[in-house]
PyMOL Python script that loads the backbone (N, CA, C, O; Angstrom):
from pymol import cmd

cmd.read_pdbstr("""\
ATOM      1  N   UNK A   1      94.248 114.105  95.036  1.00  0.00           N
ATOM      2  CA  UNK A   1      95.234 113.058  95.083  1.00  0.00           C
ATOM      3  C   UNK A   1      95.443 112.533  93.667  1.00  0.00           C
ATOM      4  O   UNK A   1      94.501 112.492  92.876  1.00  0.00           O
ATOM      5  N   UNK A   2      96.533 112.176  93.379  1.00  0.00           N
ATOM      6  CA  UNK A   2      96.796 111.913  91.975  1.00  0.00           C
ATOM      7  C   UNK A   2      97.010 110.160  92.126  1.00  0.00           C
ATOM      8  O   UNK A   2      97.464 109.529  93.080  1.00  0.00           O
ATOM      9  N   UNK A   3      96.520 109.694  90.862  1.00  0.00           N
ATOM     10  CA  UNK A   3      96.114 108.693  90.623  1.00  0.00           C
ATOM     11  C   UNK A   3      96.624 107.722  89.807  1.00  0.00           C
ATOM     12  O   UNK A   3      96.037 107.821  88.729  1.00  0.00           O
ATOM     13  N   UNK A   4      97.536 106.707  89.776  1.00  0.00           N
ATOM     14  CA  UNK A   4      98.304 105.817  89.215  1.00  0.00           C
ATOM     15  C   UNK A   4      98.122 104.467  88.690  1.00  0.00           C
ATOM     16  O   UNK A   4      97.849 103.698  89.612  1.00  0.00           O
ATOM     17  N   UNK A   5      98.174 103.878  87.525  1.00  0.00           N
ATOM     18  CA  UNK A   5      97.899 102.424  87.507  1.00  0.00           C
ATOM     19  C   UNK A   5      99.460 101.861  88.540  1.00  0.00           C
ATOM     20  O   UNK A   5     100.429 102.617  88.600  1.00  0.00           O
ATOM     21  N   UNK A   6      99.467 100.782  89.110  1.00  0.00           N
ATOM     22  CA  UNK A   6     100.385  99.931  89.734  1.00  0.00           C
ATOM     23  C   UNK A   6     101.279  99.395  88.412  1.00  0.00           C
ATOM     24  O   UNK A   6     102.435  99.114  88.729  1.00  0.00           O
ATOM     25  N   UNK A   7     100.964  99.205  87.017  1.00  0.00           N
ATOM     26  CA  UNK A   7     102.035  99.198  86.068  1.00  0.00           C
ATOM     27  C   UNK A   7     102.663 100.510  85.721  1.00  0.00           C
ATOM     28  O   UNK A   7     103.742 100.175  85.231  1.00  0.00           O
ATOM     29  N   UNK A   8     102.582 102.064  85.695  1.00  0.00           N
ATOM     30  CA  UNK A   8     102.975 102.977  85.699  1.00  0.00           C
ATOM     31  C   UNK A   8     103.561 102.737  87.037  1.00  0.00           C
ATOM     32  O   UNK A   8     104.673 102.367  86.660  1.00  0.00           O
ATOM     33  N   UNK A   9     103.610 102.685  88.253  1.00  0.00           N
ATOM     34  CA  UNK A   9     104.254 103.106  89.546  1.00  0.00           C
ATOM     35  C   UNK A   9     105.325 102.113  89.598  1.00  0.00           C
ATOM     36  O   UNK A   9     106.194 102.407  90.419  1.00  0.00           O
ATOM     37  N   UNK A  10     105.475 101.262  89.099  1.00  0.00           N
ATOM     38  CA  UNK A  10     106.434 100.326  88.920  1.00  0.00           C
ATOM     39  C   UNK A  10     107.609 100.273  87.751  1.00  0.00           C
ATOM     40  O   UNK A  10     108.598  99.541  87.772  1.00  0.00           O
ATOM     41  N   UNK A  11     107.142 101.526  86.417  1.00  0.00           N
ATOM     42  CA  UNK A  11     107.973 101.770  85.058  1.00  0.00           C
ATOM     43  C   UNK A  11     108.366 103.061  85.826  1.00  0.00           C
ATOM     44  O   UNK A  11     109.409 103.481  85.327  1.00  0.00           O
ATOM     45  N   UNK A  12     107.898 103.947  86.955  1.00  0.00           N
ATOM     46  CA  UNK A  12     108.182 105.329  86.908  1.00  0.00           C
ATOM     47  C   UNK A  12     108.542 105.473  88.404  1.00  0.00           C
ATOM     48  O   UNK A  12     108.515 106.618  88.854  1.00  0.00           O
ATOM     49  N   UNK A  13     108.907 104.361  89.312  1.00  0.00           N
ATOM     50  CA  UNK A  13     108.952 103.982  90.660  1.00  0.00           C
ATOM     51  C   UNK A  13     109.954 105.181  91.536  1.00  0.00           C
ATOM     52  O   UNK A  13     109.703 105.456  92.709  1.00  0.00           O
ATOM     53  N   UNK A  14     110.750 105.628  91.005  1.00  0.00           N
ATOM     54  CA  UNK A  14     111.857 107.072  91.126  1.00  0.00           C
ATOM     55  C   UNK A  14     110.696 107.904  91.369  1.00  0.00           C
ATOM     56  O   UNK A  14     110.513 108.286  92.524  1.00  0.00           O
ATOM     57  N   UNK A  15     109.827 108.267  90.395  1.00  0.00           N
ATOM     58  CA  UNK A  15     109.684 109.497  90.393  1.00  0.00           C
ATOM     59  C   UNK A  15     108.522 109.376  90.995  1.00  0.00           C
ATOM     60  O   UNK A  15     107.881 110.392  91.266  1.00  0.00           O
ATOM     61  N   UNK A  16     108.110 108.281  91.267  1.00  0.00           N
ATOM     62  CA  UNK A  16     106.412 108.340  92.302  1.00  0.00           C
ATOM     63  C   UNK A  16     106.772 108.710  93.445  1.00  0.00           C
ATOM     64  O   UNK A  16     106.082 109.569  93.993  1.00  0.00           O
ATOM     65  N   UNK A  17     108.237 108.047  94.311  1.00  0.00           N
ATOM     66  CA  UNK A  17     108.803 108.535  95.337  1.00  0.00           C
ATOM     67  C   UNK A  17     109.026 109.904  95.395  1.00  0.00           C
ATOM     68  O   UNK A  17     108.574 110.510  96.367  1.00  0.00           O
ATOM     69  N   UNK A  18     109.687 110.553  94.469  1.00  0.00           N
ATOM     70  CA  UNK A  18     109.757 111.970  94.281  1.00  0.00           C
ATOM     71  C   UNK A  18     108.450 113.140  94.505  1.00  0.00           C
ATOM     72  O   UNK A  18     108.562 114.188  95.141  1.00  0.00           O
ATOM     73  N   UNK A  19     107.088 112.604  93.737  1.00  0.00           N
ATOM     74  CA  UNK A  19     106.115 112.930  93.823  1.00  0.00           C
ATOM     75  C   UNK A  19     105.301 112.802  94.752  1.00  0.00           C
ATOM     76  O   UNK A  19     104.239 113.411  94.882  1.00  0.00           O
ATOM     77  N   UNK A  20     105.803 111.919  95.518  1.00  0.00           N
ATOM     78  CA  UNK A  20     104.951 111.682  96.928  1.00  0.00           C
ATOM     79  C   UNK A  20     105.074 112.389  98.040  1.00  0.00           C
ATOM     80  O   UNK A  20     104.271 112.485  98.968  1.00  0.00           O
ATOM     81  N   UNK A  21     106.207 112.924  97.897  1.00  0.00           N
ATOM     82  CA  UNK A  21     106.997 113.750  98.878  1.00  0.00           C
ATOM     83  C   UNK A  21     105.603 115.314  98.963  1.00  0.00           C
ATOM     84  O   UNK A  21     105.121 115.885  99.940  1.00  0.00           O
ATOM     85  N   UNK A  22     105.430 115.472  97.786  1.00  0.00           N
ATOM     86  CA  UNK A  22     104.659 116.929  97.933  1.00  0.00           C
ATOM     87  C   UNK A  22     103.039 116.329  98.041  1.00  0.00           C
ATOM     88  O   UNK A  22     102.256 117.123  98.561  1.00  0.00           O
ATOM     89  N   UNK A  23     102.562 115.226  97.674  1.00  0.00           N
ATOM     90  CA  UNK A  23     101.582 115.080  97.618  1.00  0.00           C
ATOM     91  C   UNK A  23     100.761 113.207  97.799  1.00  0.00           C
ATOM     92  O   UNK A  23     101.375 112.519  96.983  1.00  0.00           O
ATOM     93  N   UNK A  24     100.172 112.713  98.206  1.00  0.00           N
ATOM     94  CA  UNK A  24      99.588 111.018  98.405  1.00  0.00           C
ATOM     95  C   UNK A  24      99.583 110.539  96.674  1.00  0.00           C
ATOM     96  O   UNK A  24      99.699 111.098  95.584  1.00  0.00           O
ATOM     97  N   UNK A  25      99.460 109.726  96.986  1.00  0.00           N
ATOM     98  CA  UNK A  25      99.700 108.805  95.376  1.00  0.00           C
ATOM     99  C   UNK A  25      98.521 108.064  95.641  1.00  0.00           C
ATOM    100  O   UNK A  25      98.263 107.947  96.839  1.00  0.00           O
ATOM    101  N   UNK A  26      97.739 107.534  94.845  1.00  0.00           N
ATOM    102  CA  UNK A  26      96.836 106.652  94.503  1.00  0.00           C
ATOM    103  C   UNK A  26      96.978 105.523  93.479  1.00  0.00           C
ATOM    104  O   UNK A  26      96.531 105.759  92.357  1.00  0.00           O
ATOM    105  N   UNK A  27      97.486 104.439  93.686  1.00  0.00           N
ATOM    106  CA  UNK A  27      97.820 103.255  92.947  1.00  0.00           C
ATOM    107  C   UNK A  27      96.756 102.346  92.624  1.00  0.00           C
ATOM    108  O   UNK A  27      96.256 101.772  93.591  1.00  0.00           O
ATOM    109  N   UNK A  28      96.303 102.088  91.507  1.00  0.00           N
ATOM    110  CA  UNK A  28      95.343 101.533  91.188  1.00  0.00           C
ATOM    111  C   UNK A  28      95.460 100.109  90.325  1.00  0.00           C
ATOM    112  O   UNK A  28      95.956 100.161  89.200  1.00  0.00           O
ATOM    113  N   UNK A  29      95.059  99.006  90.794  1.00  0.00           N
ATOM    114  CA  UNK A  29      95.082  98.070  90.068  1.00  0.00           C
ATOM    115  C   UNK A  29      93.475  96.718  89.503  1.00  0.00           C
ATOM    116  O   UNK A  29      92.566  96.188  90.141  1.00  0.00           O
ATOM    117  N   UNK A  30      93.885  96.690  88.118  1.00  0.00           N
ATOM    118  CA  UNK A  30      92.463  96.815  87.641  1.00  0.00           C
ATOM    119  C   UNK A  30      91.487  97.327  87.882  1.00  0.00           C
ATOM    120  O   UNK A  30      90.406  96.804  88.152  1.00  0.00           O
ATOM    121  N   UNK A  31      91.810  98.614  87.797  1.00  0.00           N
ATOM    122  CA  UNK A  31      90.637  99.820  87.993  1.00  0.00           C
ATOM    123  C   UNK A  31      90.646  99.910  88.998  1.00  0.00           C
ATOM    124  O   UNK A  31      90.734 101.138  88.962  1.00  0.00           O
ATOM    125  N   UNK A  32      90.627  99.577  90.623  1.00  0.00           N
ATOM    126  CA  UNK A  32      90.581  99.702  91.663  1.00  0.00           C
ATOM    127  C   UNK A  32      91.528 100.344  92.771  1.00  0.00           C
ATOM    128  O   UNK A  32      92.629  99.820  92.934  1.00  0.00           O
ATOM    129  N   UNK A  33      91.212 101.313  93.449  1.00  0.00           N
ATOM    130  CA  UNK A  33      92.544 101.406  94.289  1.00  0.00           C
ATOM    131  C   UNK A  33      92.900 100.271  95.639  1.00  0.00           C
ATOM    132  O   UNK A  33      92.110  99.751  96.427  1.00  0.00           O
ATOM    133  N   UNK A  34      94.293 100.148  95.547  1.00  0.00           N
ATOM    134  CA  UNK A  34      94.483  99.322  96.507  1.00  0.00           C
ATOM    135  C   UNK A  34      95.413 100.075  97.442  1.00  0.00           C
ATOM    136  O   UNK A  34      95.082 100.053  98.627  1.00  0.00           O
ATOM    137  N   UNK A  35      96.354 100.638  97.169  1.00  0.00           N
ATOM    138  CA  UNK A  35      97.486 101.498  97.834  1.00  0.00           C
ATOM    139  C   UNK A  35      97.804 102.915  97.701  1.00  0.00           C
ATOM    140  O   UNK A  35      97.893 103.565  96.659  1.00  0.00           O
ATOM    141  N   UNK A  36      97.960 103.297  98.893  1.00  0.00           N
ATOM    142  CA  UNK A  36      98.460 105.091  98.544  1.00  0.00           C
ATOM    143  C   UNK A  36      99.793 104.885  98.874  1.00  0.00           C
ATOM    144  O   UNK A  36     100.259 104.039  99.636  1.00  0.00           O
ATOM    145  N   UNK A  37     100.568 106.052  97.990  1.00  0.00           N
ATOM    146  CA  UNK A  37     102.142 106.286  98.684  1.00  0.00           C
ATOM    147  C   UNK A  37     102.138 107.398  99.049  1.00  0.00           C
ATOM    148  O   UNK A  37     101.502 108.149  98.310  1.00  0.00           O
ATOM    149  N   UNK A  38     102.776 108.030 100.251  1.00  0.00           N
ATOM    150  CA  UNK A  38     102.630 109.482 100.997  1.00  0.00           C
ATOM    151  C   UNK A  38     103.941 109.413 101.532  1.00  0.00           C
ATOM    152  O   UNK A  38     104.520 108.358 101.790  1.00  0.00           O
ATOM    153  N   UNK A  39     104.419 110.594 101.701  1.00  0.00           N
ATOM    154  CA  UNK A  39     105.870 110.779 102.120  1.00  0.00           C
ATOM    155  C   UNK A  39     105.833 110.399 103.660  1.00  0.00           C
ATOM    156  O   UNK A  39     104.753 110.249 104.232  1.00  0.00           O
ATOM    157  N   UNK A  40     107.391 110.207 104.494  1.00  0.00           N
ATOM    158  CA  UNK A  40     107.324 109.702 105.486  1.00  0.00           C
ATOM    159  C   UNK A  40     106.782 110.578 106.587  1.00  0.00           C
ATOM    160  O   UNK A  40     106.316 110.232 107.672  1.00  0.00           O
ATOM    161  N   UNK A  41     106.933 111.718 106.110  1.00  0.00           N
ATOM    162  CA  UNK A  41     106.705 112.864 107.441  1.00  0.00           C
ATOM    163  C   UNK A  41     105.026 113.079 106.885  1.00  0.00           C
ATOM    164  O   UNK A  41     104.500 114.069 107.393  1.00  0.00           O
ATOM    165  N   UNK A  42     104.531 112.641 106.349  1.00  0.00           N
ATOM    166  CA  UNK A  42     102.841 112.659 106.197  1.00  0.00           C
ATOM    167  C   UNK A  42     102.189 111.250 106.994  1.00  0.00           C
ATOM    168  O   UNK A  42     101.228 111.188 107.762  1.00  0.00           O
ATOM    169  N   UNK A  43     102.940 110.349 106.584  1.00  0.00           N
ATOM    170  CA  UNK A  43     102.824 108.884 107.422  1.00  0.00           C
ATOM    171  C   UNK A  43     102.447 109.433 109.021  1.00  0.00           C
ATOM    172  O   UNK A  43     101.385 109.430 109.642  1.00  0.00           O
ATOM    173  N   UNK A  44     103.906 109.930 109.399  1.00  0.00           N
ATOM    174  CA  UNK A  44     104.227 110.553 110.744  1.00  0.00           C
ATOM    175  C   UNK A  44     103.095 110.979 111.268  1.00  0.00           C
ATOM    176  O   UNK A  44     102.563 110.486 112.263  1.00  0.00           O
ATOM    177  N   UNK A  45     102.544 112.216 110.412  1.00  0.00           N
ATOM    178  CA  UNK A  45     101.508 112.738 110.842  1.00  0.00           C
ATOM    179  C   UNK A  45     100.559 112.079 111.191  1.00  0.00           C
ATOM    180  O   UNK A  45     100.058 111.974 112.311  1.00  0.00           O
ATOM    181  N   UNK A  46     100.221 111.510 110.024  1.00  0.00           N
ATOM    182  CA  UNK A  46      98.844 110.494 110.549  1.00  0.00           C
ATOM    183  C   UNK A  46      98.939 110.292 111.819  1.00  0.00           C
ATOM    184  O   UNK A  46      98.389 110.915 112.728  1.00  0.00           O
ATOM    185  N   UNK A  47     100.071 108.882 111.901  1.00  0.00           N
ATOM    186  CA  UNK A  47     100.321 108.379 113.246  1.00  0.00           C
ATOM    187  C   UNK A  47      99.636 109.426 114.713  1.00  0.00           C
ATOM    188  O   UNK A  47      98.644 109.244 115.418  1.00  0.00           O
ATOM    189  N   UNK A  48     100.307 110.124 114.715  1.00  0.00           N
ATOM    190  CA  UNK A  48     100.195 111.328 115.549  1.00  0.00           C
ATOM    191  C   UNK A  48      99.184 111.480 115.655  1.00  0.00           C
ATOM    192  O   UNK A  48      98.795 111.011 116.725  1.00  0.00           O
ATOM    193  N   UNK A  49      97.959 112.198 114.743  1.00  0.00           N
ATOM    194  CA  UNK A  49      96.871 112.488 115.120  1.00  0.00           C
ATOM    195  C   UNK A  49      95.569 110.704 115.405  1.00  0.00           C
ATOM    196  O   UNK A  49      94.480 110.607 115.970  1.00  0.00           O
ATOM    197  N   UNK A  50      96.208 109.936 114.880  1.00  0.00           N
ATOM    198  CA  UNK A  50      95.268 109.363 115.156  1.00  0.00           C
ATOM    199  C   UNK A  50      95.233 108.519 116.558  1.00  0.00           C
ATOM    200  O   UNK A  50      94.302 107.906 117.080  1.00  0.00           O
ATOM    201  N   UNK A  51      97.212 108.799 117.166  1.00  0.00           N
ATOM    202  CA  UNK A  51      97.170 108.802 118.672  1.00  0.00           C
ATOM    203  C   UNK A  51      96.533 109.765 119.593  1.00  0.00           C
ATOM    204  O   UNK A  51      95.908 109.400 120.588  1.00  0.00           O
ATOM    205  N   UNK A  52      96.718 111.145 119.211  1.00  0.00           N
ATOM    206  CA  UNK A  52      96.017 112.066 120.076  1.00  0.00           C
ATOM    207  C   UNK A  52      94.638 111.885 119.983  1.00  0.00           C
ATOM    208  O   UNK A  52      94.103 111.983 121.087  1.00  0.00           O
ATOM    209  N   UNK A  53      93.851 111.650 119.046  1.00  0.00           N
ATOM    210  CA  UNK A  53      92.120 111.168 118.846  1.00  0.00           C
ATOM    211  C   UNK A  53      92.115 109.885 120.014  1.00  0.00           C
ATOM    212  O   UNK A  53      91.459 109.963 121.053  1.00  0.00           O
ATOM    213  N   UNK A  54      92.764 108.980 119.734  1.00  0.00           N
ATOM    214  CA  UNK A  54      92.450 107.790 120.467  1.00  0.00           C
ATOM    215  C   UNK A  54      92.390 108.524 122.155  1.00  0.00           C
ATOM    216  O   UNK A  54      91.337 108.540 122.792  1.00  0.00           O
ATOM    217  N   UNK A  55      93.665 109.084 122.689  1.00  0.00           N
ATOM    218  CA  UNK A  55      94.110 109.603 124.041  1.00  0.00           C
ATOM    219  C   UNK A  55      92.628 110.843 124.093  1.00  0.00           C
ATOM    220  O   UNK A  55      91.928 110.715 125.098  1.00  0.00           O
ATOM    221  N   UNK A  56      92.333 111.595 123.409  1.00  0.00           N
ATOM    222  CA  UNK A  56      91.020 112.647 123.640  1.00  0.00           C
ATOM    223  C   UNK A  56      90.348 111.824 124.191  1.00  0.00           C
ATOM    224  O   UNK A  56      90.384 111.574 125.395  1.00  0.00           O
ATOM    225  N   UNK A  57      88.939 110.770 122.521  1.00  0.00           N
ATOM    226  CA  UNK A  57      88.707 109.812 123.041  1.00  0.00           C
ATOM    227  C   UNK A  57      88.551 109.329 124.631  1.00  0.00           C
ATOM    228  O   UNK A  57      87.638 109.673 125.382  1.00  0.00           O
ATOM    229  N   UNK A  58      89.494 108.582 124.908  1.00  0.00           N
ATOM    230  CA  UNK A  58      89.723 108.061 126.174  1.00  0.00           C
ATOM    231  C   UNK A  58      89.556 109.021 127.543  1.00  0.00           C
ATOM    232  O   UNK A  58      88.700 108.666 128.353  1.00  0.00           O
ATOM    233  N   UNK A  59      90.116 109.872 127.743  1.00  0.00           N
ATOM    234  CA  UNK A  59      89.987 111.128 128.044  1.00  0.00           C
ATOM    235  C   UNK A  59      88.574 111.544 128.378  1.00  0.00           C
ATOM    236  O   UNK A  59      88.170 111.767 129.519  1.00  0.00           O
ATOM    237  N   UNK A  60      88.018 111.607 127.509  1.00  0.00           N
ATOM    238  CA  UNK A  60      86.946 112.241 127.265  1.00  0.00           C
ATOM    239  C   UNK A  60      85.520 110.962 127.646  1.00  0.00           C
ATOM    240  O   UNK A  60      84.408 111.439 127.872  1.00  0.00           O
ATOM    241  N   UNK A  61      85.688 109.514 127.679  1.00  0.00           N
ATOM    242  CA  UNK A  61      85.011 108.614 127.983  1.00  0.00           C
ATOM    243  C   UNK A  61      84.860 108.394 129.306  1.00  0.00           C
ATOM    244  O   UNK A  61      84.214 107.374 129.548  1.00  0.00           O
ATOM    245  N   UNK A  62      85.421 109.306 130.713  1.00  0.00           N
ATOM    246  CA  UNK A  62      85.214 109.302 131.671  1.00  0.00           C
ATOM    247  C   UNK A  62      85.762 107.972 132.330  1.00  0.00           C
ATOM    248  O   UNK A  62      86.076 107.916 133.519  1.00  0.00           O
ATOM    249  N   UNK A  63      85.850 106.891 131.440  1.00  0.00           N
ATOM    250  CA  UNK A  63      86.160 105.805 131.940  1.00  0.00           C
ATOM    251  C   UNK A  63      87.632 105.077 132.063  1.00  0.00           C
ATOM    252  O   UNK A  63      87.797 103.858 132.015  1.00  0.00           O
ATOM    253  N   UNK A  64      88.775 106.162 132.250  1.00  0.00           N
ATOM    254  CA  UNK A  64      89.947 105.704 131.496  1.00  0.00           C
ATOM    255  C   UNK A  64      90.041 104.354 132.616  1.00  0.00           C
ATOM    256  O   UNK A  64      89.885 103.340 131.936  1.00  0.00           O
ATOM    257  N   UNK A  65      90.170 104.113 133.568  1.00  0.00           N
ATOM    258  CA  UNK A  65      90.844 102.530 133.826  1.00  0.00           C
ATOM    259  C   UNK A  65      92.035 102.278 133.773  1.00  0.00           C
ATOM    260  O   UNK A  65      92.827 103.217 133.836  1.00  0.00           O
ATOM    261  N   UNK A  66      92.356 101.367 133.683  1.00  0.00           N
ATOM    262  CA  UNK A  66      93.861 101.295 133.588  1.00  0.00           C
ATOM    263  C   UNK A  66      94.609 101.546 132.358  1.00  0.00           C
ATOM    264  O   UNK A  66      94.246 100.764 131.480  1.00  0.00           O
ATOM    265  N   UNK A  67      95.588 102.414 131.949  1.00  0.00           N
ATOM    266  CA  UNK A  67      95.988 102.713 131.048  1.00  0.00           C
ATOM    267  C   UNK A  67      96.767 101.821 130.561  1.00  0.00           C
ATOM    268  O   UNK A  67      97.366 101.151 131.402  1.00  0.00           O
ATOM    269  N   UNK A  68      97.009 101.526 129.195  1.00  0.00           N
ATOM    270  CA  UNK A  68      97.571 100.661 128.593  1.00  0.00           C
ATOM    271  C   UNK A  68      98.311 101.165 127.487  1.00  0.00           C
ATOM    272  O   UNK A  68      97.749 101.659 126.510  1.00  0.00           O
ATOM    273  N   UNK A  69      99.615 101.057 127.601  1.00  0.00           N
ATOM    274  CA  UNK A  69     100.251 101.924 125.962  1.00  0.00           C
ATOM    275  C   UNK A  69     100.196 100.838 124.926  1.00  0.00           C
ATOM    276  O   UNK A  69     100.470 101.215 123.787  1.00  0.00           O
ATOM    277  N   UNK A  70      99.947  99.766 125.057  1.00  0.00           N
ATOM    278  CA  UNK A  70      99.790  98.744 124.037  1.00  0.00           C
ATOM    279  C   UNK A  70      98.098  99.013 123.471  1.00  0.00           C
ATOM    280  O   UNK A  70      97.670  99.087 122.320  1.00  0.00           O
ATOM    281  N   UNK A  71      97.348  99.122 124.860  1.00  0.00           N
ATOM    282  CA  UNK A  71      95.932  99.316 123.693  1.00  0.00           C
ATOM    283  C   UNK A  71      95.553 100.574 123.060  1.00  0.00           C
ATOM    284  O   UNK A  71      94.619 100.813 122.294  1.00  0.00           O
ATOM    285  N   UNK A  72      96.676 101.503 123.642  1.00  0.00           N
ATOM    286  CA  UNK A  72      96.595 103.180 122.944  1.00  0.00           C
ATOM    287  C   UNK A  72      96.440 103.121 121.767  1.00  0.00           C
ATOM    288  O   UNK A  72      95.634 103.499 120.917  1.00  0.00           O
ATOM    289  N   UNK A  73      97.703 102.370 121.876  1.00  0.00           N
ATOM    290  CA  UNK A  73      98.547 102.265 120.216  1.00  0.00           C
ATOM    291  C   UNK A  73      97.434 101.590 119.433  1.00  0.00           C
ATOM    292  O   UNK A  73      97.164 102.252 118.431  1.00  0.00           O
ATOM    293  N   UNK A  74      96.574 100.306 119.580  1.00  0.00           N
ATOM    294  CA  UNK A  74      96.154  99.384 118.956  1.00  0.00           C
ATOM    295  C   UNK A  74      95.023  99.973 118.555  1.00  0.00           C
ATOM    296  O   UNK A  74      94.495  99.837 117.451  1.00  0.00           O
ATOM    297  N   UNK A  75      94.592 100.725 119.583  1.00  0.00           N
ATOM    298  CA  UNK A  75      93.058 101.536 118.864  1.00  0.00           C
ATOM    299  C   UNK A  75      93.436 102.809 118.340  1.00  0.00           C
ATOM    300  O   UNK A  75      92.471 103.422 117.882  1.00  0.00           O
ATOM    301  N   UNK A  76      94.433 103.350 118.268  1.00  0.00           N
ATOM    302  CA  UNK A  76      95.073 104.651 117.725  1.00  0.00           C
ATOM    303  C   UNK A  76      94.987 103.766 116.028  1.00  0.00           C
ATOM    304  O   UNK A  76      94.197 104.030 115.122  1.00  0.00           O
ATOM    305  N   UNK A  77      95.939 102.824 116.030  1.00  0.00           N
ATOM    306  CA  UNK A  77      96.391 101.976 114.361  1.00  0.00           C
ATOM    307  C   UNK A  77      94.751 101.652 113.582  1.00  0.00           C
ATOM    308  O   UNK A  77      94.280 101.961 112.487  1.00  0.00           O
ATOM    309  N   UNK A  78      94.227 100.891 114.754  1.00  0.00           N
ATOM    310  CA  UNK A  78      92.647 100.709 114.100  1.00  0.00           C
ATOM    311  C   UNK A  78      92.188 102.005 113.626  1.00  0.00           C
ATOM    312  O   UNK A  78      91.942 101.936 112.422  1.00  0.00           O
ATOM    313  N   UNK A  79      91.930 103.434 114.228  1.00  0.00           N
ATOM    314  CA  UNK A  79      91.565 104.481 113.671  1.00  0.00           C
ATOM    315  C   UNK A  79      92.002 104.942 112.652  1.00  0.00           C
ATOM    316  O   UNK A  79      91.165 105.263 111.809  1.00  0.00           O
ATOM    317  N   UNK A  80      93.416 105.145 112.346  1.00  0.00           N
ATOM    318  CA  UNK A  80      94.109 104.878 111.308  1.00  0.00           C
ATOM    319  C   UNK A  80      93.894 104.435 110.146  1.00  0.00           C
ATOM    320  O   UNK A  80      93.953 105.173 109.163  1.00  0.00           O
ATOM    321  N   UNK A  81      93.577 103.011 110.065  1.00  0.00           N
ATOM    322  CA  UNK A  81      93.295 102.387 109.351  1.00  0.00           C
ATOM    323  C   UNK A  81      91.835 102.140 108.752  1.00  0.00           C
ATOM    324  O   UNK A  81      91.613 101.597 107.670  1.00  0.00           O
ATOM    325  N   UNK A  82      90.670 102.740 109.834  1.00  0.00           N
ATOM    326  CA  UNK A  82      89.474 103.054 109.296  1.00  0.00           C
ATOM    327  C   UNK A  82      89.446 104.298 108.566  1.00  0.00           C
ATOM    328  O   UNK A  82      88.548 104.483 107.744  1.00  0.00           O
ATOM    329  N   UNK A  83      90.417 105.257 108.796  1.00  0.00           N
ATOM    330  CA  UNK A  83      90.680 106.517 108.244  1.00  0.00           C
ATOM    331  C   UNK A  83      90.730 106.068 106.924  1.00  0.00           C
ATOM    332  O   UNK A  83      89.871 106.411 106.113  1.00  0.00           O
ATOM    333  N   UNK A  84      91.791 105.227 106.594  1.00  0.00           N
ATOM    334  CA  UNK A  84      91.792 105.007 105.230  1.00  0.00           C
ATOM    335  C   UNK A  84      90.983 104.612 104.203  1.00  0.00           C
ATOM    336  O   UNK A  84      91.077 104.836 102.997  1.00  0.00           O
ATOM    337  N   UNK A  85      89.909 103.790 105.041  1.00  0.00           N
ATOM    338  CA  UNK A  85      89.514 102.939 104.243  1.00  0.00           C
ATOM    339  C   UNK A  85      87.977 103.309 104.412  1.00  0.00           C
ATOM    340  O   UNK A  85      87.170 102.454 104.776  1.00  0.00           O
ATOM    341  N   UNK A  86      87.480 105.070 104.037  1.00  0.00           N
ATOM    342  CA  UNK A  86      85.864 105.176 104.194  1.00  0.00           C
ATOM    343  C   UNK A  86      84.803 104.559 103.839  1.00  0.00           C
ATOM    344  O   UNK A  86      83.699 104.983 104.181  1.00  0.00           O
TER     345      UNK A  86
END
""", "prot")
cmd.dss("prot")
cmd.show_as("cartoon", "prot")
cmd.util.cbc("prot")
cmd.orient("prot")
């Protein structure tokens, strides 16, 4: 993943979009990363797999219960978002 200060992604903001398209961006501010940029159909993806994990998951816990597309989603986004953040 290629790696950006947040003052470069902001002088070169065109072409980070451009570059994101083939590959995640890593934005870094004071030394730290805070944000990735990834094209929309990589976003997509995520989404996707981290709904089908949640639905396995569930599936697979013997206990499905009453199904809920609101808590699919909510523990699908939480996975997601632990994804990101190892």
């Amino acid at each position: 993943m290629h790696k950006i200060t947040s003052t470069q992604a902001k002088q070169e903001f065109g072409d980070v979009i451009l570059r994101s398209q083939s590959s995640p961006i890593s934005v870094t501010k004071n030394g730290k990363p805070v944000v990735v940029i990834l094209s929309e159909k990589e976003y997509q993806a995520l989404k996707l797999q981290s709904l089908r994990a949640a639905l396995i998951e569930g599936e697979q816990s013997g206990d499905a219960g009453e199904l809920n597309i609101q808590d699919i989603k909510n523990k699908a986004r939480k996975q997601f978002i632990d994804a990101q953040n190892p």
